[in-house]
Backbone as JSON, one array per atom type, in Angstrom:
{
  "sequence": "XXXXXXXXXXXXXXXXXXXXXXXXXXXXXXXXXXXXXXXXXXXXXXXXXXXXXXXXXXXXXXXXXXXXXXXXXXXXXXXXXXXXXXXXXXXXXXXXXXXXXXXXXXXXXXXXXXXXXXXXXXXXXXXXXXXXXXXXXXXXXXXXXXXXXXXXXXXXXXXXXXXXXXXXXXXXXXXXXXXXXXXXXXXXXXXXXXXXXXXXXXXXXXXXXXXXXXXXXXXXXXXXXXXXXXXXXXXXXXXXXX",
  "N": [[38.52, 2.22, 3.58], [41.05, 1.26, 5.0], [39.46, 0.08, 6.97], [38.24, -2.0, 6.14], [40.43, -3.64, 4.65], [41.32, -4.15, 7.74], [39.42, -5.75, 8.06], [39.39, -7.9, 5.82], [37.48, -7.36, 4.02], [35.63, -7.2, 0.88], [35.24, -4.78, -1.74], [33.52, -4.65, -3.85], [32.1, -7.31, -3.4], [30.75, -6.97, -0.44], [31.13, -7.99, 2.74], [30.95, -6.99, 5.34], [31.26, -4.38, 5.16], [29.0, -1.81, 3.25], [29.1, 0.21, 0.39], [27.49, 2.91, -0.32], [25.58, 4.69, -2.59], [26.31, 8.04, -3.29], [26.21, 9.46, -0.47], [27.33, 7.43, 1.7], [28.87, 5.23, 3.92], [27.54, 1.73, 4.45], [26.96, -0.42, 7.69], [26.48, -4.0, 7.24], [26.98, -6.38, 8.34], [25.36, -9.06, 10.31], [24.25, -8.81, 13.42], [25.4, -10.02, 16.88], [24.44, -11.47, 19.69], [26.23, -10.67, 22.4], [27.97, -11.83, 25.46], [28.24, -9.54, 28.71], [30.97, -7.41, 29.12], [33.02, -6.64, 31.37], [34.11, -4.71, 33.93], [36.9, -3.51, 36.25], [37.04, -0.77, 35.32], [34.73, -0.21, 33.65], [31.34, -0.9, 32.26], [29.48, -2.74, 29.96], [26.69, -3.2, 28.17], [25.65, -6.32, 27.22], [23.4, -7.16, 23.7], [21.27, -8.17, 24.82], [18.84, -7.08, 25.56], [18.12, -4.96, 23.71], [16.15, -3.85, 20.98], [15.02, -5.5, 18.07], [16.28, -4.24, 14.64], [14.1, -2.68, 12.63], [13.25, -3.11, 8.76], [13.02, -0.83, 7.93], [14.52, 1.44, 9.8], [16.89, 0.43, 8.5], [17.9, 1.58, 6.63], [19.24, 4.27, 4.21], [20.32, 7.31, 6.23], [17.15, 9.4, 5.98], [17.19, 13.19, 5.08], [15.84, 16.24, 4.87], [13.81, 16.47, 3.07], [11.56, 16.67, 3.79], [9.46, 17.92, 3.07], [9.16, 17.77, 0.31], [8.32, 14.86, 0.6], [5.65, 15.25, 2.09], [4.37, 16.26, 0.05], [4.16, 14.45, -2.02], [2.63, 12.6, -1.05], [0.11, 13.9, 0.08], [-0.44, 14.06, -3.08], [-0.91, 11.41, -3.43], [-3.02, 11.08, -1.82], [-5.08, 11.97, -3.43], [-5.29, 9.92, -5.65], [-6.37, 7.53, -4.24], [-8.52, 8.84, -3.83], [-9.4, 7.93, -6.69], [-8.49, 9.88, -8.34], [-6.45, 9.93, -11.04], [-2.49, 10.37, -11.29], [0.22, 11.82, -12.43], [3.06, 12.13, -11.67], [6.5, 13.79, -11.85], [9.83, 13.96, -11.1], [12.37, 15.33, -10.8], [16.06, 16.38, -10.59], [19.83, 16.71, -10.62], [21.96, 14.06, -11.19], [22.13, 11.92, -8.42], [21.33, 13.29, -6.45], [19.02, 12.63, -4.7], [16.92, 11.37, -6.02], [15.72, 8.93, -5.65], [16.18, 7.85, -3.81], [13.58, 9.43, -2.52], [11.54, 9.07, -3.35], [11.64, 6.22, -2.88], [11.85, 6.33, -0.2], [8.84, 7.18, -0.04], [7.24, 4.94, -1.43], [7.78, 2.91, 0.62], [6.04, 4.16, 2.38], [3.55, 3.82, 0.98], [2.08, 1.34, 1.4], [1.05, 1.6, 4.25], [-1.44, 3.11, 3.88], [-3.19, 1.64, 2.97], [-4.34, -1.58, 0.9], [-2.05, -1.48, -1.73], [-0.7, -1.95, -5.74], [2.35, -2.06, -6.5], [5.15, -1.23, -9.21], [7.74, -1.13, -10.68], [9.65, 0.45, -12.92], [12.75, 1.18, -14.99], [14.61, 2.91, -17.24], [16.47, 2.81, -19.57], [20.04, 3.76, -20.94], [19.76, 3.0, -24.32], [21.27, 1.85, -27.85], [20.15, 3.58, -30.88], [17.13, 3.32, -31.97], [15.76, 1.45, -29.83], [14.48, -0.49, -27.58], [10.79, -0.53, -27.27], [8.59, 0.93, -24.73], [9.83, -0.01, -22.42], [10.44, 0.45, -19.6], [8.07, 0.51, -18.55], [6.83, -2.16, -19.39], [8.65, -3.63, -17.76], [7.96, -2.76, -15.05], [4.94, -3.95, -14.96], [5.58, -6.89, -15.41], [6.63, -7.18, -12.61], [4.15, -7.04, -11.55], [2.88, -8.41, -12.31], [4.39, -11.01, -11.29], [3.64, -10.5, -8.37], [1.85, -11.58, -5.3], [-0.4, -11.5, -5.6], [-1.1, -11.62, -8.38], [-1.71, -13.52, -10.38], [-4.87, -12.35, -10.45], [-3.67, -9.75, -12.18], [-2.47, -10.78, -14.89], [-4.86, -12.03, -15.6], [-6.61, -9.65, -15.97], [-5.0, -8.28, -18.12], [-5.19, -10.15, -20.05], [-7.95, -10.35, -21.0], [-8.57, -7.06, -21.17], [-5.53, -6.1, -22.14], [-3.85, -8.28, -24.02], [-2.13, -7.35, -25.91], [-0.24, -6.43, -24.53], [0.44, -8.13, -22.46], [1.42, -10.62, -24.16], [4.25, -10.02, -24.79], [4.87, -10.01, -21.84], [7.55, -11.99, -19.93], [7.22, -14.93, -19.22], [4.87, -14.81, -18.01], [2.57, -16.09, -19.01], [1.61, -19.57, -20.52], [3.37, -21.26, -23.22], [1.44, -22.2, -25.15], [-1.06, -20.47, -25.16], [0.71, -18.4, -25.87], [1.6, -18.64, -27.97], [-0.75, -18.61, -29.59], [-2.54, -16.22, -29.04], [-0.73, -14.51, -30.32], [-0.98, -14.79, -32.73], [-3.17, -14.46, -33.28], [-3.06, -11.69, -33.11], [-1.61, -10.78, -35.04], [-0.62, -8.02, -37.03], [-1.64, -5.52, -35.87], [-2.52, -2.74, -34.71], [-0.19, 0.04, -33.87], [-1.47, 2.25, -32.37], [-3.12, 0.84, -30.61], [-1.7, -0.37, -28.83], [-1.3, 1.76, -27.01], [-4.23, 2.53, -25.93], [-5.06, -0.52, -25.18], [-3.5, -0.52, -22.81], [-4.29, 1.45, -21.7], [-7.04, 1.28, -20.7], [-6.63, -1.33, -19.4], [-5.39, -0.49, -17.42], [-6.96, 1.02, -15.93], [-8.74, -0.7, -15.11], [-7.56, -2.09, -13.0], [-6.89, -0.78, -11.55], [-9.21, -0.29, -10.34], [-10.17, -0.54, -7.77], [-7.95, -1.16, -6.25], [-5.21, 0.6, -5.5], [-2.8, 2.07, -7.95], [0.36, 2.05, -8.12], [3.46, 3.15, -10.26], [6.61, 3.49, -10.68], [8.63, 5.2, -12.27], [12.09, 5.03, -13.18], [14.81, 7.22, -14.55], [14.27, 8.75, -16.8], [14.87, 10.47, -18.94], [16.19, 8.76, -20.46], [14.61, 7.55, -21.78], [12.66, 5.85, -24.19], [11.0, 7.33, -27.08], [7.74, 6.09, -27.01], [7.02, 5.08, -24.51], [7.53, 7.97, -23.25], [5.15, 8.81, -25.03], [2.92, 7.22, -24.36], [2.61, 8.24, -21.02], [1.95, 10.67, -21.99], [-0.91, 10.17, -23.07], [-1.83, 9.13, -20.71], [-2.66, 10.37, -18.67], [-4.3, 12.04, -20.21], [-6.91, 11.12, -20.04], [-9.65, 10.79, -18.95], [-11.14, 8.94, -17.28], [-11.92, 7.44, -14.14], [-9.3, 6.6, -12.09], [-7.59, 5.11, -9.95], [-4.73, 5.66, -9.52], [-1.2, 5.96, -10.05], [1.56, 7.56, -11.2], [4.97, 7.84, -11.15], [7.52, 9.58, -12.29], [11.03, 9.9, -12.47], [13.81, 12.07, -13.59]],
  "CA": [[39.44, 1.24, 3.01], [41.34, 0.48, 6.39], [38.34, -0.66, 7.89], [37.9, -3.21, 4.57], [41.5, -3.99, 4.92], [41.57, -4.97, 8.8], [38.04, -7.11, 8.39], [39.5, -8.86, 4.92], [36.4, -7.06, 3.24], [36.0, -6.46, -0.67], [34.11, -3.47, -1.7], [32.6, -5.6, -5.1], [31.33, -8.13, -2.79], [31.05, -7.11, 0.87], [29.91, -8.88, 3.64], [30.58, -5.84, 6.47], [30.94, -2.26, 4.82], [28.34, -1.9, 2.24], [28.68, 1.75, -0.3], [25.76, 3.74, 0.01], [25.62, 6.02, -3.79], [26.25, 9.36, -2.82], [25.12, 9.34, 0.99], [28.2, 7.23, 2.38], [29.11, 3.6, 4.08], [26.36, 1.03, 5.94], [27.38, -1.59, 7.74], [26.06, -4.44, 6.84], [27.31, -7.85, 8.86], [24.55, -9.26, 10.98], [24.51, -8.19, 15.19], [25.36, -11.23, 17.24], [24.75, -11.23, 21.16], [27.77, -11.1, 23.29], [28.1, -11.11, 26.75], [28.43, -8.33, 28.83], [31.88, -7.07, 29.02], [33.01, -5.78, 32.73], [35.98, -4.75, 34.26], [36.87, -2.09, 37.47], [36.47, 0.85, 34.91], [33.71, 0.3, 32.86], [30.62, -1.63, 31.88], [28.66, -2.92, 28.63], [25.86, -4.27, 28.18], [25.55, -7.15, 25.51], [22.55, -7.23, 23.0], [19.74, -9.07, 24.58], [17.91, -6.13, 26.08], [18.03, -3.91, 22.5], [14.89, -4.05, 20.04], [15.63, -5.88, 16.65], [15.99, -2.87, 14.03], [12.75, -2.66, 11.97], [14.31, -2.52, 8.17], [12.99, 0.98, 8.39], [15.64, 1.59, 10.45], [18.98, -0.05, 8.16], [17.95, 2.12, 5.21], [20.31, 5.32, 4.55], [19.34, 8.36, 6.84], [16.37, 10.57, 5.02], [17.42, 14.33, 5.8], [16.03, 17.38, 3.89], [13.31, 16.48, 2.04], [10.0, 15.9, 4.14], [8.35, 18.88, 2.13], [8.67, 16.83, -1.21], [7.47, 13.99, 0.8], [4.65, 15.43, 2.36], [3.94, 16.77, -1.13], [3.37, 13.07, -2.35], [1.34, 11.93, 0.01], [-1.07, 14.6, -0.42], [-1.07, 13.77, -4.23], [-1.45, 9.79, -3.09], [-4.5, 10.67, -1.17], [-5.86, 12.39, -4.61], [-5.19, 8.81, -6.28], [-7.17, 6.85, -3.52], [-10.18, 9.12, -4.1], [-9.88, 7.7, -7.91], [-7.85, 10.9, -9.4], [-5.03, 9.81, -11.49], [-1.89, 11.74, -10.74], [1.4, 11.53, -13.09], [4.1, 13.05, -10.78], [7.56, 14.01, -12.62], [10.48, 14.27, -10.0], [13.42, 15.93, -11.41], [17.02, 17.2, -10.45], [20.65, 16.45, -10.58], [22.27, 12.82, -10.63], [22.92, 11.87, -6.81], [20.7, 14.32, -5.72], [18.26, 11.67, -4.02], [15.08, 11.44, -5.9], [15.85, 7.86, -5.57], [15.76, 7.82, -1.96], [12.63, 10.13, -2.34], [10.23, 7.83, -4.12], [11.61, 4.74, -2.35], [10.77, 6.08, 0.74], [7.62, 7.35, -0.34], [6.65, 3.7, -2.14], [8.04, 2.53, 1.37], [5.05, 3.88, 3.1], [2.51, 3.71, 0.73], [0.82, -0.03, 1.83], [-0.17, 1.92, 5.36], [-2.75, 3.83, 3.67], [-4.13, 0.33, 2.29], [-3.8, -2.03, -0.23], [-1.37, -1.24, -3.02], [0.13, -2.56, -6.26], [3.73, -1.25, -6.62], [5.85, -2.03, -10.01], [9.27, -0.65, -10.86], [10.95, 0.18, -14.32], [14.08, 1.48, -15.11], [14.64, 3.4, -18.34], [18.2, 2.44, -19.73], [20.45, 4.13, -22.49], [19.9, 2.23, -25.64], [21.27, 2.55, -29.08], [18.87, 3.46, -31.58], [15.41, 3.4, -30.91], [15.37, 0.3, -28.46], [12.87, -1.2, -27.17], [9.53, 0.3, -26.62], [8.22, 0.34, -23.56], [10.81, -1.54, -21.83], [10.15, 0.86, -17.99], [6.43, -0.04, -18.3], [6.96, -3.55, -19.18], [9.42, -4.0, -16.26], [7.02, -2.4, -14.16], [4.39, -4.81, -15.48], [6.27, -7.93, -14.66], [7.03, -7.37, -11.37], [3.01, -6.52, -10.83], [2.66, -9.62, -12.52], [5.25, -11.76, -10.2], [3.38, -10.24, -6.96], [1.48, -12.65, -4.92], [-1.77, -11.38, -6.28], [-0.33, -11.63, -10.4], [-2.24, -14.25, -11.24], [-5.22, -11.08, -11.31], [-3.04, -8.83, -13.16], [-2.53, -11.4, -15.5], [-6.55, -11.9, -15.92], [-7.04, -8.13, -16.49], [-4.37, -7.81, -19.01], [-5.44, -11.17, -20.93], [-9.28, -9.57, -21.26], [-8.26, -6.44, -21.75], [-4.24, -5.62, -23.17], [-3.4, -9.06, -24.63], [-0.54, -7.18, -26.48], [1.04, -6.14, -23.06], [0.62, -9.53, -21.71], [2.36, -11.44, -25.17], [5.97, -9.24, -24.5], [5.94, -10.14, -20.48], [8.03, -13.63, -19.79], [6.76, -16.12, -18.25], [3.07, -14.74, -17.32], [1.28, -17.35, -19.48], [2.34, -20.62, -21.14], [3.38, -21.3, -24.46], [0.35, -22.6, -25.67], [-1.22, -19.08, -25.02], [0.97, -16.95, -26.13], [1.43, -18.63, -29.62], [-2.52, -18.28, -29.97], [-2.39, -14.67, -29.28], [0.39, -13.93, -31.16], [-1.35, -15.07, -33.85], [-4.31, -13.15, -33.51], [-2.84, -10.42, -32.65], [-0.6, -10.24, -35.96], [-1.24, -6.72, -37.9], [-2.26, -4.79, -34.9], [-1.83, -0.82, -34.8], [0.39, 0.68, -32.61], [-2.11, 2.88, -31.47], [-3.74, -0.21, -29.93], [-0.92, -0.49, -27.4], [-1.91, 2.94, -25.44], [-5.86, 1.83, -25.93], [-4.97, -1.59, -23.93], [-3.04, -0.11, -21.22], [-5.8, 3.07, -20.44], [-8.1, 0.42, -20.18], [-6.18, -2.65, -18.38], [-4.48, 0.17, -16.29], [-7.97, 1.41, -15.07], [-9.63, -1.76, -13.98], [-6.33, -2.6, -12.51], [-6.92, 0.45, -10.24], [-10.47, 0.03, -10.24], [-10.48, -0.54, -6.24], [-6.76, -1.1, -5.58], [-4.33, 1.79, -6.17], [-1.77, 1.06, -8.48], [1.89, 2.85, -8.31], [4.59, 2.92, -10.99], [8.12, 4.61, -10.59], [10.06, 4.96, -13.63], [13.22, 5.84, -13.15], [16.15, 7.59, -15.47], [12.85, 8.77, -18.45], [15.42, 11.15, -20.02], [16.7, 7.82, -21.19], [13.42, 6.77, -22.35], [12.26, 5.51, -25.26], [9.84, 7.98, -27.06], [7.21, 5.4, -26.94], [7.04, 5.63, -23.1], [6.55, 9.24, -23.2], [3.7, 8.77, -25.84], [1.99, 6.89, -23.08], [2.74, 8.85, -20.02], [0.97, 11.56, -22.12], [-2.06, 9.18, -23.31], [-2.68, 8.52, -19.59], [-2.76, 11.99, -18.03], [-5.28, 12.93, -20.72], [-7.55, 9.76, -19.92], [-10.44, 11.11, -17.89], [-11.76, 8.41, -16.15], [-11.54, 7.57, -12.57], [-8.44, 5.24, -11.94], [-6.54, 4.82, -8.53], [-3.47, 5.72, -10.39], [0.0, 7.11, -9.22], [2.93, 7.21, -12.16], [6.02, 8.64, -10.98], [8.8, 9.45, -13.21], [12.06, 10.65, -12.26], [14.49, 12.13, -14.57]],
  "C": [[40.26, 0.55, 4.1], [40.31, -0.07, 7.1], [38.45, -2.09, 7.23], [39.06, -3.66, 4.95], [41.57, -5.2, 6.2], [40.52, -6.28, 8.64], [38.26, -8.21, 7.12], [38.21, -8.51, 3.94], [36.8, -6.75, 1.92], [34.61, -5.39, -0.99], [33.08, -4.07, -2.67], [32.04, -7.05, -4.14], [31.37, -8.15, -1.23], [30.41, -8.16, 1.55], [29.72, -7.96, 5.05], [29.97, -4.78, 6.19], [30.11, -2.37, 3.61], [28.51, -0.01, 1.8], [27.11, 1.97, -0.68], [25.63, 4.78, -1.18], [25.44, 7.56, -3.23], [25.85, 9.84, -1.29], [26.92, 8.75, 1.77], [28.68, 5.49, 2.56], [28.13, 3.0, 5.08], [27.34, 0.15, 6.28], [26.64, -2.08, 8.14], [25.99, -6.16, 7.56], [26.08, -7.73, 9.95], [24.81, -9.33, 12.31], [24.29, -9.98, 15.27], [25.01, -10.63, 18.9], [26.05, -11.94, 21.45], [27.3, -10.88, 24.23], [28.2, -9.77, 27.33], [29.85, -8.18, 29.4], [32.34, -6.3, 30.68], [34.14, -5.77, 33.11], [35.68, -3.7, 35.56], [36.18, -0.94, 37.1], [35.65, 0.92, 33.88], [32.76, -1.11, 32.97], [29.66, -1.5, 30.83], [28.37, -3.89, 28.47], [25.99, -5.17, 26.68], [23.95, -6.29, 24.75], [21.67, -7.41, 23.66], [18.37, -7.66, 25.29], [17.47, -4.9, 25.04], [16.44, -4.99, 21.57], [16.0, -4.62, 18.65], [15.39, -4.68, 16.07], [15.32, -3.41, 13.17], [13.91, -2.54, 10.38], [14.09, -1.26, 7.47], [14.49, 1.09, 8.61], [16.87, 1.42, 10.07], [18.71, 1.17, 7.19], [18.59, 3.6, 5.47], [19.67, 6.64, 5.47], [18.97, 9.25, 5.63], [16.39, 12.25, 5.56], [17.13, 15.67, 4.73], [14.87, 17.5, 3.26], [11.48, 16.12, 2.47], [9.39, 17.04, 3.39], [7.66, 18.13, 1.05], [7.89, 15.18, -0.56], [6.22, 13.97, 1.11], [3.85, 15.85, 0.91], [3.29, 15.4, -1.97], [2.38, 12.24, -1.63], [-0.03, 12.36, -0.24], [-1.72, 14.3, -1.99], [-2.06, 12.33, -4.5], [-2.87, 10.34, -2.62], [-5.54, 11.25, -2.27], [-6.46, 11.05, -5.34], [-6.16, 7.8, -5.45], [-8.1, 7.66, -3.24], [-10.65, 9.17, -5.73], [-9.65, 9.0, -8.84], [-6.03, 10.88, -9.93], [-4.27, 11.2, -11.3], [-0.72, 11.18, -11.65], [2.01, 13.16, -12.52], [5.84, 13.41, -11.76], [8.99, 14.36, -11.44], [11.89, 14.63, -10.56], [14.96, 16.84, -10.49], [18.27, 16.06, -10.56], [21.09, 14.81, -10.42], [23.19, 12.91, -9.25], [22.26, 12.3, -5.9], [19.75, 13.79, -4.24], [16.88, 11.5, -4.27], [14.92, 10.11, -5.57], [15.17, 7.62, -4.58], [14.38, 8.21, -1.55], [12.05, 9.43, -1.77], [10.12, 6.51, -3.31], [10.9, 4.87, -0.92], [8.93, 6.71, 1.33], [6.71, 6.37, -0.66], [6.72, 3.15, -0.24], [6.55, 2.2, 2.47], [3.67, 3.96, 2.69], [1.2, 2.54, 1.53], [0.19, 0.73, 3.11], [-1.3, 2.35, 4.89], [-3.99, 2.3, 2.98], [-3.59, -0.63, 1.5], [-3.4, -1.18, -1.88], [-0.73, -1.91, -4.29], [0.94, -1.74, -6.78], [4.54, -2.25, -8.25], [6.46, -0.85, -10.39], [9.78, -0.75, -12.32], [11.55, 1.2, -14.3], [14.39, 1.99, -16.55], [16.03, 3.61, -18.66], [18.77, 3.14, -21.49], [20.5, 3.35, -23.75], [20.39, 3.05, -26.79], [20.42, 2.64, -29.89], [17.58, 3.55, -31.24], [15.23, 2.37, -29.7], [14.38, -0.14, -28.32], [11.83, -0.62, -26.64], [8.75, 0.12, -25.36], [8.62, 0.02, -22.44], [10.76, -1.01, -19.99], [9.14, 0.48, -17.8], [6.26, -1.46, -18.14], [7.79, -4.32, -18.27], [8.72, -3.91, -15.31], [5.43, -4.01, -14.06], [4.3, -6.48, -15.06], [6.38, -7.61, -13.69], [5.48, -7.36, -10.46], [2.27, -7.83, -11.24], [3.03, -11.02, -11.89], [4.83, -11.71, -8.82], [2.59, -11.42, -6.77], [-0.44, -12.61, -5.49], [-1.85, -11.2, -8.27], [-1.01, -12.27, -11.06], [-4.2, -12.75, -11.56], [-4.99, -10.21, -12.08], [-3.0, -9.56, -14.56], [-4.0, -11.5, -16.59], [-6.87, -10.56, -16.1], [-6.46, -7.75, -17.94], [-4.42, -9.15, -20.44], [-7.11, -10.52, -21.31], [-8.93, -8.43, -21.66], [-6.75, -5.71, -22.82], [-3.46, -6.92, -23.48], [-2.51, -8.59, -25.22], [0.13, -6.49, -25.71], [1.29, -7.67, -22.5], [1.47, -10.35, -22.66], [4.03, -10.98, -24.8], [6.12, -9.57, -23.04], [6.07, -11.63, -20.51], [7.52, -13.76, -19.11], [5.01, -16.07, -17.86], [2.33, -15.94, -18.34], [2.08, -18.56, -20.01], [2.3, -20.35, -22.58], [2.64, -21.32, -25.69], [-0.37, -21.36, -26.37], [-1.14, -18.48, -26.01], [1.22, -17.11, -27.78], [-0.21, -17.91, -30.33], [-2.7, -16.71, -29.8], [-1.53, -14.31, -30.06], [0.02, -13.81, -32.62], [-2.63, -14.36, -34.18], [-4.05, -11.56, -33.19], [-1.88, -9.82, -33.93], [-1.61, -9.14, -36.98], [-1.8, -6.01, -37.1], [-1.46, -3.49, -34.64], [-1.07, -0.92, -33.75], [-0.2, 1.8, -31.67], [-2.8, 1.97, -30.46], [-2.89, -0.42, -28.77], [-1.42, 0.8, -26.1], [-3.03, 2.67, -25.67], [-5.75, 0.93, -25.18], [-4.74, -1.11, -22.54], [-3.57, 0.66, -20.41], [-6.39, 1.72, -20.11], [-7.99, -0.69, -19.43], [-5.89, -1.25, -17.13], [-5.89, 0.89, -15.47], [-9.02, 0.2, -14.36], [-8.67, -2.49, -13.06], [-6.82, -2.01, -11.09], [-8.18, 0.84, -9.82], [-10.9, 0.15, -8.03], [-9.08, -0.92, -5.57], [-5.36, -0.5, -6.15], [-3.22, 1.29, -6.69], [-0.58, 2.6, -8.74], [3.28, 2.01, -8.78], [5.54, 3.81, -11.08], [8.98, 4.08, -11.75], [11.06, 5.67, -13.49], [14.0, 6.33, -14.25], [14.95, 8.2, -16.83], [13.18, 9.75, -18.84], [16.47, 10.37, -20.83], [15.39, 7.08, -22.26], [13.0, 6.54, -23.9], [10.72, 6.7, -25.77], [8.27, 7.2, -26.85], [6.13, 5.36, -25.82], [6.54, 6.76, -22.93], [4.88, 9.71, -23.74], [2.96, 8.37, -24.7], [2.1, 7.43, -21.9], [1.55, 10.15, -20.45], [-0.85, 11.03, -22.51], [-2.25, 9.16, -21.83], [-3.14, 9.65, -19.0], [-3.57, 12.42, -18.6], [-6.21, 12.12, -20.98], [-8.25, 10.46, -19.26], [-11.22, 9.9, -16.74], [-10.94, 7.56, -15.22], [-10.41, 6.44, -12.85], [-7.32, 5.7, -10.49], [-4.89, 4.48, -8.89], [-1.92, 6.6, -10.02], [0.97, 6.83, -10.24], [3.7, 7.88, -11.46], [7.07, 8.57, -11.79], [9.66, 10.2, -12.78], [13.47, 10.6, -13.28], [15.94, 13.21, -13.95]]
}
């Protein structure tokens, strides 16, 4: 707070000290070169002879936990020989599964091409919305620079995953499906997604982290268990942390 103070910083919108959830304070203002500083009794060097930091390198220090990381890796290399894996990562809020996963997703692309998508499983009242970590996930795998395929997988095969994400098709579209698609089971939703979600992963591994899925919608769980008891091959990584 004296630091914030002297620099005129606000904690709801910094621009130096950034809070770090449970872990501590970064800072955050961008390195400038200065000169080098000299006098009788000392000397310091400026900047220009330091490496730019990789942004490896800004993210909070990882301390404690290479077991559970090495532990995913090993499961990843199960998933890139075409053996789905639904991981479950569990303990305490704060704890850092956060941190885990992220920097587990972090270094997935070395091992190859990956598609990564992210949902978030939020307290609702009532039943809520079904789905709503998958279909976050979904969108964002849909928004990547290769989306317009995801798109084409999930229009051939899960047309009623593709109608619920914004923006992936035009209007035109999605009325015309909507319309053929009226009176359609709800078992038909986990039937689309085994089957979009395996040609998805047919040759490029696909990883989804759901976070908070003791908020989840039962819905969600229905399909987490539908996929795990899917036998065929898919280059598949779920992670859920609760």
């Amino acid at each position: 707070r004296e630091i914030r103070h002297a620099l005129g910083d606000e904690a709801a919108k910094p621009q130096f000290i950034e809070t770090v959830g449970a872990q501590g304070y970064r800072f955050i203002a961008p390195l400038t070169t200065t000169p080098p500083v000299q006098s009788s009794r000392f000397k310091v060097q400026g900047l220009d002879a330091q490496p730019t930091p990789s942004p490896q390198s800004l993210t909070p220090n990882f301390v404690g936990r290479e077991s559970e990381l090495a532990q995913l890796q090993s499961w990843y290399e199960r998933v890139q020989q075409g053996k789905r894996q639904i991981i479950l990562v569990s303990g305490e809020a704060g704890i850092g599964k956060t941190t885990l996963v992220e920097r587990f997703l972090a270094q997935a692309p070395a091992g190859g091409v990956v598609r990564i998508g992210r949902g978030h499983c939020v307290e609702q009242d009532g039943q809520g919305e079904a789905y709503l970590p998958v279909l976050q996930a979904l969108q964002q795998l849909c928004g990547a620079p290769d989306g317009d395929q995801v798109v084409a997988i999930l229009r051939r095969y899960a047309p009623l995953w593709l109608v619920q994400l914004s923006g992936a098709i035009d209007s035109e579209e999605l009325e015309r499906l909507q319309r053929q698609l009226q009176g359609s089971s709800p078992g038909r939703m986990l039937r689309e997604f085994g089957e979009a979600i395996e040609r998805l992963s047919a040759e490029t591994a696909v990883l989804l982290f759901l976070e908070d899925l003791h908020w989840s919608d039962g819905a969600t769980l229905e399909l987490l268990a539908y996929l795990a008891q899917r036998q065929e091959r898919a280059r598949l990584l779920v992670l859920g942390a609760y």
